[in-house]
N, CA, C and O of each residue as an XYZ file, in Angstrom:
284
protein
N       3.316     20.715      5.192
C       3.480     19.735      6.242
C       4.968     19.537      6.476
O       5.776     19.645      5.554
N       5.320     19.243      7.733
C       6.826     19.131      8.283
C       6.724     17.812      9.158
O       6.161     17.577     10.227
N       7.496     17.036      8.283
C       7.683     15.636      8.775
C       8.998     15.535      9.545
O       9.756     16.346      9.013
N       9.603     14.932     10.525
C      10.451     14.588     10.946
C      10.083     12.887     10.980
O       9.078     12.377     11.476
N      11.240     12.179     10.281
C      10.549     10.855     10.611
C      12.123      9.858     11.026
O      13.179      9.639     10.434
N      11.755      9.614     11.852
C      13.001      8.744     12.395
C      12.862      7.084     11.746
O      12.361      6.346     12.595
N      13.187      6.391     10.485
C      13.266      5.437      9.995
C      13.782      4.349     10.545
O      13.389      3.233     10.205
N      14.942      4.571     11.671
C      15.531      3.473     12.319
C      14.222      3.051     13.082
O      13.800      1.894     13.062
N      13.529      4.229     13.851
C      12.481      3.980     14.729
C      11.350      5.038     14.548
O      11.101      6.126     15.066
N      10.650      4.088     13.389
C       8.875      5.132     12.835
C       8.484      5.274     14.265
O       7.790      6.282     14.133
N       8.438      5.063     15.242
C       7.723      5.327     16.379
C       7.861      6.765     17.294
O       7.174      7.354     18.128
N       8.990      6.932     16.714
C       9.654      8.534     17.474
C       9.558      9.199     15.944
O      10.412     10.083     15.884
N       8.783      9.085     14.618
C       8.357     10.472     13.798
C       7.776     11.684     14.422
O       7.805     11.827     15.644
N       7.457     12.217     13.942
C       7.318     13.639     14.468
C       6.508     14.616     13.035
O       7.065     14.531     11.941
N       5.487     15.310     13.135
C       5.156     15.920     12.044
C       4.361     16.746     12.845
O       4.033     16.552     14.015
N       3.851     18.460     11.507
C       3.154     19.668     12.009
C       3.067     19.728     10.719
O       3.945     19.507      9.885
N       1.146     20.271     10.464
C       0.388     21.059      9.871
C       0.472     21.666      9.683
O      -0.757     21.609      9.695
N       0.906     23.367      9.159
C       1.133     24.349      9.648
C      -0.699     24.576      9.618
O      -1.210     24.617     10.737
N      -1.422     24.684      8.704
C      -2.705     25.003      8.933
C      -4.024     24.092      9.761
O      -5.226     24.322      9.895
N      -3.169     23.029     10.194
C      -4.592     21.727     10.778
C      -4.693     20.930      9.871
O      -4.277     20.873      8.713
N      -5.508     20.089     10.742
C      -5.509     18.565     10.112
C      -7.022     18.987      8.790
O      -7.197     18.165      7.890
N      -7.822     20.084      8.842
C      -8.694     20.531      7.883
C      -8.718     21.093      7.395
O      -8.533     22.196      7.908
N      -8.942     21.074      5.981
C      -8.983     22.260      5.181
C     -10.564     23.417      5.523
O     -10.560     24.587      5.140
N     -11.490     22.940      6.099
C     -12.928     22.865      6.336
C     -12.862     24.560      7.563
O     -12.388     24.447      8.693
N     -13.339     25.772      7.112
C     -12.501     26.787      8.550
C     -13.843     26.549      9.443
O     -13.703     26.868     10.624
N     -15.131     26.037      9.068
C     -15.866     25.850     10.374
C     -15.216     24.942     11.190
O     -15.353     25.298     12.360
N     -14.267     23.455     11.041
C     -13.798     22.734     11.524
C     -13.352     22.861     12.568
O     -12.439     23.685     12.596
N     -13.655     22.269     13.754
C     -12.216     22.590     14.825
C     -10.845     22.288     15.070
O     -10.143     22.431     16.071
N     -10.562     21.715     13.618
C      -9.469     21.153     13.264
C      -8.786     22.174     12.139
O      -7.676     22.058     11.619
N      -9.675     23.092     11.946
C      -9.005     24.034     10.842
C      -7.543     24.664     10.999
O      -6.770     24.973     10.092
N      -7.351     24.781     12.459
C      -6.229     25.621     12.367
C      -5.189     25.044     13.748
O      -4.310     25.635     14.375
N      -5.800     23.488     13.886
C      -5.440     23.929     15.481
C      -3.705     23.227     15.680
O      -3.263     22.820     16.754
N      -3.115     23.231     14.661
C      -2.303     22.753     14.919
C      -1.249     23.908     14.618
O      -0.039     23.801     14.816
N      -1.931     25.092     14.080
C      -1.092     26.300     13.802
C      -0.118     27.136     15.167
O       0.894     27.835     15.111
N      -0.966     26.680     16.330
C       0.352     27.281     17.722
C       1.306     26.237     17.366
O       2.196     26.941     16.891
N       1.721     25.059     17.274
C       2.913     24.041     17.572
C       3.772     24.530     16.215
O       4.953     24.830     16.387
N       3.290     24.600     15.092
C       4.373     25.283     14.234
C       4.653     26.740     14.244
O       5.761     27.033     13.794
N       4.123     27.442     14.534
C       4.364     29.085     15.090
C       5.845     28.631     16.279
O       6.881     29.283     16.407
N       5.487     27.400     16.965
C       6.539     27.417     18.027
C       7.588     26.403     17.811
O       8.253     25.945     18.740
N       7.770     25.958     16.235
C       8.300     25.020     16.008
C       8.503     23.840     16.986
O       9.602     23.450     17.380
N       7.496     23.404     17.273
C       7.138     21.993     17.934
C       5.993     21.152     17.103
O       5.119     21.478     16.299
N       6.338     20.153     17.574
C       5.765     18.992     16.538
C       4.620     18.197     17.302
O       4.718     18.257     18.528
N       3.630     17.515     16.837
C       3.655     16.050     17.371
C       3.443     14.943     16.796
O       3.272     14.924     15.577
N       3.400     13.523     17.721
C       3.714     12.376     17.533
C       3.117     12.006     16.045
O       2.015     12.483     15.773
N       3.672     11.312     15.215
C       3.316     11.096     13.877
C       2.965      9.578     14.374
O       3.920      8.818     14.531
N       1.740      9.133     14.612
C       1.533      7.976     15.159
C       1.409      6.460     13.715
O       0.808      6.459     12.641
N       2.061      5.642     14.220
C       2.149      4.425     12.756
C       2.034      3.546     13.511
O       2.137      2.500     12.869
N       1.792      3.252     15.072
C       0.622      2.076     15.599
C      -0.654      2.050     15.477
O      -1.260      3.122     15.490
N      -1.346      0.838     15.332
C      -2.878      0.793     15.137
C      -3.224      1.258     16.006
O      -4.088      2.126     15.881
N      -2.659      0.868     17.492
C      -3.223      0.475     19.020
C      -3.191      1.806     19.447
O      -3.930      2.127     20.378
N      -2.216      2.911     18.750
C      -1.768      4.177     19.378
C      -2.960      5.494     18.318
O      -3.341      6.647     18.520
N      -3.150      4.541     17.293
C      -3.986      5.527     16.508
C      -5.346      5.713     16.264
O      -5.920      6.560     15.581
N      -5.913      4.467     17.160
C      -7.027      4.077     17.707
C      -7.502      4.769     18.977
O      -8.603      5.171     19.353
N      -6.432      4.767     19.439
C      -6.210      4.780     21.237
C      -7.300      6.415     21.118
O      -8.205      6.672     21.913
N      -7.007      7.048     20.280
C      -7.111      8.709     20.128
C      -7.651      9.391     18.801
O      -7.649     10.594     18.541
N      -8.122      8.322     18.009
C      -9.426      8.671     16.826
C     -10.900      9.004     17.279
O     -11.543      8.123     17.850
N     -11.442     10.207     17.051
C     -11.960     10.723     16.890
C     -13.441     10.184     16.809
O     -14.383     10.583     17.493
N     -13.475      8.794     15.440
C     -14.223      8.884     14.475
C     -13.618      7.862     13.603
O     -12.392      7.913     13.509
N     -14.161      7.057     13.026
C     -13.710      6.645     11.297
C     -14.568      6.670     10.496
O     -15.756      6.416     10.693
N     -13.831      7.118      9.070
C     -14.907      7.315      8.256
C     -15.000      6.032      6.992
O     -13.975      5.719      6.386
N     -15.981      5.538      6.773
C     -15.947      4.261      5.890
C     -16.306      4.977      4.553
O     -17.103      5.911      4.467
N     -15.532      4.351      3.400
C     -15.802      4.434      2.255
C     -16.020      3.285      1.693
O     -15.330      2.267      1.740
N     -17.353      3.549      0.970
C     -17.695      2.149     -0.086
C     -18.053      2.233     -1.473
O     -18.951      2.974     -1.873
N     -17.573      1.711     -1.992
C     -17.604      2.636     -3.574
C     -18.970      1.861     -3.820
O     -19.388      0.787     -3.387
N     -19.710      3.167     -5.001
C     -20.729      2.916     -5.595
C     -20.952      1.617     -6.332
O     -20.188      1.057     -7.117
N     -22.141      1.255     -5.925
C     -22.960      0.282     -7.094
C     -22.150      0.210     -8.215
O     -21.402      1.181     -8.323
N     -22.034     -0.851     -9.315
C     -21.574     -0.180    -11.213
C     -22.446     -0.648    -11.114
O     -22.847     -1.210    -10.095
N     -23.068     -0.544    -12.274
C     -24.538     -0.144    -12.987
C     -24.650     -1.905    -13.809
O     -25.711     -2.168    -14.376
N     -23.752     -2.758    -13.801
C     -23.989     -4.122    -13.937
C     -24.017     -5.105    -12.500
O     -23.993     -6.334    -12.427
N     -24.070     -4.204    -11.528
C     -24.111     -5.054    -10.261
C     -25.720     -4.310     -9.456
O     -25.892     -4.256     -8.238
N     -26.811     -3.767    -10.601
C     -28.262     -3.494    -10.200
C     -28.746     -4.415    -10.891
O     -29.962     -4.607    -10.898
């Protein structure tokens, strides 16, 4: 992964995958970020809610298991 991150202003970071956001190769995310680093171009490394919402997919919830004194 290739971060560019502008600290004065997280809002202009910048990052590339070289292989995709999946490790998964049925994924359609497996590889697709592999043209922008072939062409050394980046994109937006997003750290707004409103901006990372705006363009999610999906969320995935995790809830941890039962412990075995809370059956």
């Amino acid at each position: 992964m290739e971060v560019d991150r502008d600290l004065g202003n997280l809002a202009r970071s910048l990052a590339v995958l070289p292989t995709g956001q999946s490790g998964i190769p049925a994924s359609p995310h497996y590889d697709d970020l592999t043209p922008l680093w072939l062409n050394g171009e980046y994109h937006p490394l997003l750290m707004d809610r409103d901006e990372i919402d705006a363009v999610a997919e999906g969320t995935l919830v995790l809830n941890p298991a039962p412990q075995a004194h809370d059956r």
